[in-house]
C-alpha positions as CSV (number, residue, x, y, z in Angstrom):
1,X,0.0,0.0,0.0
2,X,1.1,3.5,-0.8
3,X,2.6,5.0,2.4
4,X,1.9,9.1,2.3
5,X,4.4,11.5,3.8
6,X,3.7,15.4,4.7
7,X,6.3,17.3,5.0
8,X,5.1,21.0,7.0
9,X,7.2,23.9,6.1
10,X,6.6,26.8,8.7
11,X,7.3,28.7,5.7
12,X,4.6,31.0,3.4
13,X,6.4,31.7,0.4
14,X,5.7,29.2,-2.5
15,X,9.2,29.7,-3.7
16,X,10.5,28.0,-0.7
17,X,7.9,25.1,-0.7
18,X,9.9,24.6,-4.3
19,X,13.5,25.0,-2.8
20,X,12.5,22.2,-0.1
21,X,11.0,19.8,-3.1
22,X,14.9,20.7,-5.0
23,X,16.3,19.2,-1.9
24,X,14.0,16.5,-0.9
25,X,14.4,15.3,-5.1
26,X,18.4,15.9,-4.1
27,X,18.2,13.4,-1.3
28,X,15.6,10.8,-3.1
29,X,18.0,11.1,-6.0
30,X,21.0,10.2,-4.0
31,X,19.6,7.1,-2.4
32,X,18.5,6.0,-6.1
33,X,14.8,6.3,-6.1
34,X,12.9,7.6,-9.0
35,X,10.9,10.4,-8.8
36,X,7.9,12.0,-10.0
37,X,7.4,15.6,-9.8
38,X,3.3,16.4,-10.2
39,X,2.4,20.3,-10.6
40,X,-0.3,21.8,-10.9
41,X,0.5,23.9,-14.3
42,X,3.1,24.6,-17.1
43,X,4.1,27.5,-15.2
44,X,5.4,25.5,-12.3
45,X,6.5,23.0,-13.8
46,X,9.3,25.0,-15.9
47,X,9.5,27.0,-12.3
48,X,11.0,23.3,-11.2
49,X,13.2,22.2,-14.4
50,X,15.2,25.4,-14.0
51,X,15.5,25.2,-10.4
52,X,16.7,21.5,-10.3
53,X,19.6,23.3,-12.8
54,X,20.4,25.8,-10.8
55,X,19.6,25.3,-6.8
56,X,23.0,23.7,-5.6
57,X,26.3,25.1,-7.1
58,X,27.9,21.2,-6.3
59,X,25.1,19.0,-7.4
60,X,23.6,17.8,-10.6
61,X,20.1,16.5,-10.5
62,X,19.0,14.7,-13.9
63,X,15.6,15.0,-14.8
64,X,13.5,15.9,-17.4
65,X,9.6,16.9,-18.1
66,X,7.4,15.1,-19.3
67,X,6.1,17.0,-22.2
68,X,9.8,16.9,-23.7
69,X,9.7,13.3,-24.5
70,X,12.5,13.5,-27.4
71,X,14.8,13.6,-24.3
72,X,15.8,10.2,-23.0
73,X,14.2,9.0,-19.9
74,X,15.3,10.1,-16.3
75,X,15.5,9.3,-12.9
76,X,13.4,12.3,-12.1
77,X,10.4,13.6,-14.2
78,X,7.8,16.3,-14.0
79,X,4.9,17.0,-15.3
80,X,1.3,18.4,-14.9
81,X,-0.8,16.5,-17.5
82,X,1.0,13.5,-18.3
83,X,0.5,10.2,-16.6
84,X,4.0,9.0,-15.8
85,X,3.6,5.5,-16.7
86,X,7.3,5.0,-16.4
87,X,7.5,5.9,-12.9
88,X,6.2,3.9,-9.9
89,X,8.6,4.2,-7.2
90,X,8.1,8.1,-5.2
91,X,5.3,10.8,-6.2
92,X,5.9,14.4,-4.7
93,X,2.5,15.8,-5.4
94,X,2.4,19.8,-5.5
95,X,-1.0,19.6,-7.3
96,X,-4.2,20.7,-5.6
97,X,-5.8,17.1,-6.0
98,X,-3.8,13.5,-5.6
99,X,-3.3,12.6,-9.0
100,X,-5.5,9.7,-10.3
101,X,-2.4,7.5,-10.3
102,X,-1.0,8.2,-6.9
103,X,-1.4,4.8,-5.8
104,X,0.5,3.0,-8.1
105,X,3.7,5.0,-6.6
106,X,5.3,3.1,-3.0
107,X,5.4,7.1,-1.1
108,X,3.8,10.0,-2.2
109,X,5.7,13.2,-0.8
110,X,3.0,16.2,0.0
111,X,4.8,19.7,0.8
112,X,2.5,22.5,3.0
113,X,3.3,25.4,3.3
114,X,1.8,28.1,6.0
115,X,-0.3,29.9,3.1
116,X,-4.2,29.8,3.7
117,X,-5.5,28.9,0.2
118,X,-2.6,26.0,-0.2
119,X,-2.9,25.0,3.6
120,X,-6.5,24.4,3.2
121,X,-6.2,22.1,-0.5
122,X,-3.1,20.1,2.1
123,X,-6.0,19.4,4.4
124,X,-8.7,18.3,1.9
125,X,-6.0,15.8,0.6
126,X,-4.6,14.7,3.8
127,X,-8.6,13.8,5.0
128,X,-8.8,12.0,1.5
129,X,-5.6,10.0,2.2
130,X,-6.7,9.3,6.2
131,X,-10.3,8.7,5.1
132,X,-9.2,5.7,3.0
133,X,-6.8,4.2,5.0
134,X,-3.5,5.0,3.7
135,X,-0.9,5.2,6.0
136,X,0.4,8.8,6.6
137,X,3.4,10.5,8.3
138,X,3.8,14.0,9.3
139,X,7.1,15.5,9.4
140,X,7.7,18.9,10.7
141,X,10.6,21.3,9.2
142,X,11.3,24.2,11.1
């Protein structure tokens, strides 16, 4: 069963929720987990593909979006209206809703931040996580 982890940022700013998700990818990456990056829109998404160029001075991340197919496959993908049928192993949802094919990943990765409109969408999907039994997590970052 898909185990669900919430990371809680005391931060507001959205850019930082996306600084946390370039080091949380970093550290998935390392350990050699694939990753699937799911936004809400085109904007964020390119947001993501130039910050996972340019976050760490010392560190190369390779990944690719989804909607560039003619690029060869990668450990790390995003995308907001693609199904990732390649990737099954970690989902970091940024999206309002879970995805339709959440469950077929082992961990889904959900990052809140303290602002009210995406604090409240965390909530909806945390209750529809908890209300069908998937096992959850909370982890705190200060």
């Amino acid at each position: 069963m898909t185990k669900i982890d919430f990371y809680i940022l005391n931060a507001k700013a959205v850019k930082d929720r996306l600084l946390f998700v370039c080091r949380l990818v970093d550290k998935i990456y390392k350990k050699g987990h694939q990753v699937y990056i799911h936004t809400d829109d085109e904007a964020t998404t390119a947001y993501l593909d130039k910050a996972l160029w340019e976050f760490r001075r010392d560190s190369f991340i390779p990944h690719r979006r989804l909607d560039h197919l003619s690029e060869p496959p990668s450990p790390v993908e995003i995308g907001h209206d693609q199904d990732p049928t390649e990737h099954q192993d970690i989902l970091i949802n940024l999206a309002t809703q879970p995805p339709d094919f959440f469950s077929r990943f082992s961990r889904v990765s959900e990052v809140v931040i303290q602002q009210p409109e995406l604090l409240n969408a965390s909530r909806n999907r945390y209750s529809f996580y908890r209300d069908r039994g998937y096992p959850m997590q909370t982890h705190p970052i200060e």
